[in-house]
N, C-alpha and C positions, 0 to 999 in steps of 0.2 A: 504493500500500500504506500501511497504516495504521501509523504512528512505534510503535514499542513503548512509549513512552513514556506512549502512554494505559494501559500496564496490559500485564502475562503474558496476558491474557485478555482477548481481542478480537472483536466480537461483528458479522457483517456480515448486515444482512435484506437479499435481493434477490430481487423473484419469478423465473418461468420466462422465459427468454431475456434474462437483464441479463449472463450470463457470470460467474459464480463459479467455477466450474471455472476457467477458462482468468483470470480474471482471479488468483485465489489464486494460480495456477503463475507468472504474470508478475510475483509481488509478492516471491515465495521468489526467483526468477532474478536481480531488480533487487537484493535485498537479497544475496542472492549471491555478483553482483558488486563490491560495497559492503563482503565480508569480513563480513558481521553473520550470513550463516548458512549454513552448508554444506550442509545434509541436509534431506529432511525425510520425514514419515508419514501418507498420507490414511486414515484411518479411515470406512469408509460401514457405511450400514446393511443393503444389499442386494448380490448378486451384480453383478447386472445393471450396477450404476454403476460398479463399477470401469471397464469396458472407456472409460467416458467419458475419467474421469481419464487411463486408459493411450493415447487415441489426444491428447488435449491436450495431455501431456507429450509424447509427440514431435512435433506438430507445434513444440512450442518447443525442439526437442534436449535433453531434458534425459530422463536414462537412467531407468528404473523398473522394480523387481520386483512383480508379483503372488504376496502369500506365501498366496492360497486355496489353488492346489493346490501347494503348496510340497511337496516330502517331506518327514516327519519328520526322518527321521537323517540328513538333507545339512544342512550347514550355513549358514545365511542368510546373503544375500546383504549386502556391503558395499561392494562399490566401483559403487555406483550413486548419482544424486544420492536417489531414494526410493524407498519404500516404500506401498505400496497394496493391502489389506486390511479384511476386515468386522469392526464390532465383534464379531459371534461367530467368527470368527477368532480376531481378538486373547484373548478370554476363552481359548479351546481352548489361545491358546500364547503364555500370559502370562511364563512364567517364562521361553523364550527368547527371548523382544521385548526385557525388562527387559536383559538384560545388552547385547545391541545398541544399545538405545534409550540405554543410560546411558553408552556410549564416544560416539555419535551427538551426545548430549546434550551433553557435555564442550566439542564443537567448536563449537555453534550449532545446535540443532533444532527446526524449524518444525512443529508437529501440529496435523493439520488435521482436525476435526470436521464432516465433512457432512451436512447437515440434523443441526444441534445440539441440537436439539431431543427428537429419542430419547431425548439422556443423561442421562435423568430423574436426582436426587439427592433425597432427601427427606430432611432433617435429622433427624426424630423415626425416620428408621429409614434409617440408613448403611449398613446389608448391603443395603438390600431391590433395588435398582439393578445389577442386575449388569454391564452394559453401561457405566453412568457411573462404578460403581467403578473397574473395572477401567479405563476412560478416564484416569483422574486418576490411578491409580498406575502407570499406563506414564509419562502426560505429566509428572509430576511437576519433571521438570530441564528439562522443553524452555524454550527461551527467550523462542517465545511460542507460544504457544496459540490456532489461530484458526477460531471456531465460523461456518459458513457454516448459515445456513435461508433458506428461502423463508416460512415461518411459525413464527414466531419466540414460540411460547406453546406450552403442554399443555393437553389437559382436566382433568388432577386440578390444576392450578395450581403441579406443582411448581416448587422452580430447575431448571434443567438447567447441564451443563459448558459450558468455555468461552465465557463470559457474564459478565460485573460487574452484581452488584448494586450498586443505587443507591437512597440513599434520597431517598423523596422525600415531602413535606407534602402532605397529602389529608385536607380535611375537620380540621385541626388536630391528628393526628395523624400522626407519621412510619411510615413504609411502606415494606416493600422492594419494589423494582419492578427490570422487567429490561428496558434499552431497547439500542438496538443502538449499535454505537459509527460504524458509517457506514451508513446506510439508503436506496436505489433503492426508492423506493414504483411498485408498477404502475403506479400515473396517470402518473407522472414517462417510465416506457418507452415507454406508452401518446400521450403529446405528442411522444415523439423518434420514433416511426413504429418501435420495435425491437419491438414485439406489439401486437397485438391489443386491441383494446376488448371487453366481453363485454356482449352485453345480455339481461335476465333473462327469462323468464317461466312463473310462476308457475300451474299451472293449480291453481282455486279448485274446491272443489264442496261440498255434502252429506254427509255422514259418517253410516251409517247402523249400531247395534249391538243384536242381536236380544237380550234381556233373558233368560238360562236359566228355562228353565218359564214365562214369561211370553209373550203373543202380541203385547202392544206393543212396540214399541222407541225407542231411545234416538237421536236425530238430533242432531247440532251441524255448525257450518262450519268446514271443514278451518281456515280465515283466521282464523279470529275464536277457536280455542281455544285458550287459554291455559293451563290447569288442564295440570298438566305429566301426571300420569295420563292423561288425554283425549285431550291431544295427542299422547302417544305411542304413545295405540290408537288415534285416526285416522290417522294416520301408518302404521302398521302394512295397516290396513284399505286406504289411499289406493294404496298401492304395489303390491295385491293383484291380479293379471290377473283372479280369476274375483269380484273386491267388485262387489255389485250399483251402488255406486257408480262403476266405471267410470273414474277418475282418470286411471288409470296409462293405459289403453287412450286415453283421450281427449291424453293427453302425447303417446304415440309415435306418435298420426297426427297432431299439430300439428308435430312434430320432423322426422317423414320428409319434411311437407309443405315444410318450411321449406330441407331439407335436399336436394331436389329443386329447388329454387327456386336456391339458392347452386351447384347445380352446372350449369348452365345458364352459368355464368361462371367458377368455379373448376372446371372439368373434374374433378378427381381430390378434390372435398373429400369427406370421410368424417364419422361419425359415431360416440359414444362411447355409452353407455350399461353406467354404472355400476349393476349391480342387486342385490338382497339376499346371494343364496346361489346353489352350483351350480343348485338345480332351478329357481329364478326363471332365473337366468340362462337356461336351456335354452328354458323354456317364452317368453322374450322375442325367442332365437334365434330358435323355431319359427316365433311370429308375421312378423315382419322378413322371413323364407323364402319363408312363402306371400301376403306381399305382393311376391315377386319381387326383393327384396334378397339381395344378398351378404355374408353373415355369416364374422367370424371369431368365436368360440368362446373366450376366455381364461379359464382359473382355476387356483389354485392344486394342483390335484390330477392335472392333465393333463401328463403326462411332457414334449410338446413346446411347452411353455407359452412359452418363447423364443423359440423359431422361431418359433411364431404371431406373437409381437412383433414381433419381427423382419421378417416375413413381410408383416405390413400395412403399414409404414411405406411401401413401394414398391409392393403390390398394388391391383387396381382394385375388393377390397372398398368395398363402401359404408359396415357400419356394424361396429364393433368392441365386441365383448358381454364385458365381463367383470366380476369377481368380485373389489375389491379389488386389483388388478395393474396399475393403469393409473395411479399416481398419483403419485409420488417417483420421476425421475429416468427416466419414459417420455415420447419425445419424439418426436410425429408431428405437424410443423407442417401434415398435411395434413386434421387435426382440424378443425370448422367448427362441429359442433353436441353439445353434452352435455344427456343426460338423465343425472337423476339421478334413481334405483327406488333405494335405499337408505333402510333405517332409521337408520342412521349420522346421528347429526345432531352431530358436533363440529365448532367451528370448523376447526379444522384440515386434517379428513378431506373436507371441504367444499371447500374451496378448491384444497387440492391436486387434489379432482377437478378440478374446473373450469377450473383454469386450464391442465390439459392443452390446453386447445383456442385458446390465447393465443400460441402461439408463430409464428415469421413464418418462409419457406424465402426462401434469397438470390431466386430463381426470383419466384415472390409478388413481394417486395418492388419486384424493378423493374419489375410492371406494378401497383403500387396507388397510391393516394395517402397521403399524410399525412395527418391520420390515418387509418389502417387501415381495412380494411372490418371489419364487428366478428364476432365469433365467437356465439354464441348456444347461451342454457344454458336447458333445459327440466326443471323439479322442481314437484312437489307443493308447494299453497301452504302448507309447513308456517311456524308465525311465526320459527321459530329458522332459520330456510334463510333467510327473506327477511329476519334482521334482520343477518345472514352476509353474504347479499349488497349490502346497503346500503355497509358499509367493506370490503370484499374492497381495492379498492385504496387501504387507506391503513393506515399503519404505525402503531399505538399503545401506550405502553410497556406489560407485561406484571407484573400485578400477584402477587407469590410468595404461597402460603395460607402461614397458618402464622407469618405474621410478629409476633416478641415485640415487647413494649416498647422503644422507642428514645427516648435521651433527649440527644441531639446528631446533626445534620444535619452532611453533610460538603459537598464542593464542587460537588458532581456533582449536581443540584438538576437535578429534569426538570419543569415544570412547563407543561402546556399544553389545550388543548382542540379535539378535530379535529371540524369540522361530518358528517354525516352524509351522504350521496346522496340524491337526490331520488327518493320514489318517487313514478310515478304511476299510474292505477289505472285502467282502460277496463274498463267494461260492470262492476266492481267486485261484482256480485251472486255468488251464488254458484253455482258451477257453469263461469263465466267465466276467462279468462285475466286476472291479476294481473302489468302488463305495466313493468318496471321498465327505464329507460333507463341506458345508458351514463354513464359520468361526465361531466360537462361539460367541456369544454374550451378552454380559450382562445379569444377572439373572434378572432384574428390565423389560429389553426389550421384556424378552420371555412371553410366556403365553396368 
């Protein structure tokens, strides 16, 4: 666990399968014991991840309430070592957390931000955040504050909670930037054999757009456009089952093939496919069907959207279809291939796909090698995906918009430059697969 001494606000990056959960729990237990903290609060963003927290916490004996479905008018729990809760929770029952949180506080409280990332804050507009507000004026007295993500940035570039700003010198200018205070980069899991390697591939083609009232049209290559308009109407076009381009169709018979291949040796491995919206989704189900796969069905709209999850982890579905639901804090190490049918193109939303399919089962592991056999991710060659997957596994500090004039640097000076991943590029024309390798790895670990 990390000394308080760096700071109330402590900022840990580790991707899927580095143990954040179970490591936070063993960092509040050691400190603890140590007298420096009695209690503490996990704040998540979703339902679904409490039950993690709650099965971690007792494999370490240590007591926990779930205040989701708490009753109103019974009074919160205290004689437990915590508490575990959604930030929309917390918002709904702010005014009774404060007065618990603030005798809590008194004694030593550890609050715990999962994926820190949510708790957006934006300076030029302090109400606009409801989730970081309210974060910060529960945490306010805890002793320390510790923001756990696996992708440790936003798209709009705000700050988020529990995080230090740092400045830092760029281009002769100071800059806020937000770097982690203890970072597990993938590659680093990826060389200890605790996940998965991921290798890319890109399918490239033709991008074709009928001009209104005109009978020529407009042609560019998915790869090669850049023009962000363009790119995110080939992108749109690319992911289309019935685009006379064919993209997306040409993806999911190179995944299934691949994904047939892998189970040949992982008996039970599965398949993801992240697609735009419920009726994409359906109509990718269908296909998958009548190629004689077993589909599960996931989206946000479907009452038994859990037990699907739930359901596949252990089932001898092949591929898992869903809509946004498969990304934060869903863990089926018996994942093996990700397509990605999404117009979504944030870093963020990106990787949390992807790297569902990184994680290793005890099982697995004692029949593979070091390093791992690698998991494989199928998406449209858009440039913003593949410049995504280039650093997927490397940690780089996160620069805040928004940043004024600064006219003194303090200690915390992060200054560095991370090379990029190799891409390399077979049959490169368009139409082809854009085929990106794994990270390199130590000459000691290959062979």
């Amino acid at each position: 666990m990390i000394d308080a001494g760096y700071g109330r606000d402590v900022l840990v990056h580790a991707g899927p399968g580095a143990g954040k959960t179970l490591g936070a729990l063993l960092g509040f237990q050691t400190m603890n014991k140590e007298r420096r903290l009695t209690s503490f609060i996990v704040f998540c963003h979703r339902n679904s991840i409490l039950d993690q927290w709650r099965k971690s916490a007792q494999l370490l004996g240590l007591t926990v309430e779930d205040l989701e479905n708490w009753p109103e008018n019974k009074p919160l729990p205290q004689n437990v070592d915590g508490l575990i809760l959604t930030y929309q929770g917390s918002s709904k029952r702010a005014k009774e957390l404060s007065y618990l949180i603030g005798d809590w506080a008194s004694k030593g409280l550890l609050s715990i931000a999962d994926e820190a990332h949510h708790l957006g804050v934006d300076p030029d507009e302090p109400q606009g955040a409801v989730w970081g507000r309210t974060f910060l004026e529960l945490t306010d007295l805890s002793k320390l504050r510790l923001g756990l993500t696996g992708t440790p940035f936003r798209a709009d570039n705000l700050a988020f909670c529990s995080a230090r700003k740092v400045l830092v010198q760029e281009e002769g200018k100071l800059v806020e930037k937000i770097t982690p205070d203890l970072c597990i980069e993938p590659r680093e899991l990826i060389s200890a054999g605790d996940v998965r390697p991921l290798e890319f591939h890109f399918q490239d083609g033709w991008v074709e757009h009928a001009r209104k009232g005109q009978a020529d049209r407009d042609v560019s290559s998915l790869s090669a456009e850049w023009r962000e308009s363009w790119r995110a109407r080939n992108l749109r076009q690319a992911i289309s089952l019935s685009g006379s381009s064919s993209i997306a169709l040409q993806l999911l018979v190179r995944a299934r093939k691949k994904l047939e291949k892998i189970r040949l040796e992982h008996e039970n491995a599965a398949g993801l496919v992240i697609s735009r919206d419920i009726q994409h989704a359906k109509g990718i189900a269908n296909l998958l069907k009548e190629d004689g796969d077993s589909v599960e069905l996931v989206h946000s709209k479907d009452v038994g959207a859990s037990e699907r999850l739930a359901r596949f982890q252990t089932s001898k579905a092949n591929w898992l279809v869903s809509v946004d639901m498969c990304s934060e804090g869903f863990d089926a190490p018996r994942l093996r291939a990700v397509a990605y049918l999404t117009n979504v193109v944030t870093k963020s939303r990106f990787i949390q796909g992807i790297t569902r399919a990184v994680r290793m089962s005890s099982a697995r592991a004692r029949l593979e090698p070091v390093p791992r056999y690698p998991s494989y991710v199928f998406a449209p060659a858009d440039p913003l995906l593949m410049e995504y997957a280039r650093s997927w596994s490397i940690s780089k500090p996160y620069l805040i918009k928004g940043n004024h004039s600064v006219t003194s640097i303090g200690s915390g000076t992060w200054i560095s430059s991370q090379p990029v991943l190799p891409l390399e590029a077979v049959n490169d024309k368009a139409g082809k697969i854009i085929r990106m390798r794994p990270i390199e790895l130590p000459n000691f670990l290959k062979g």
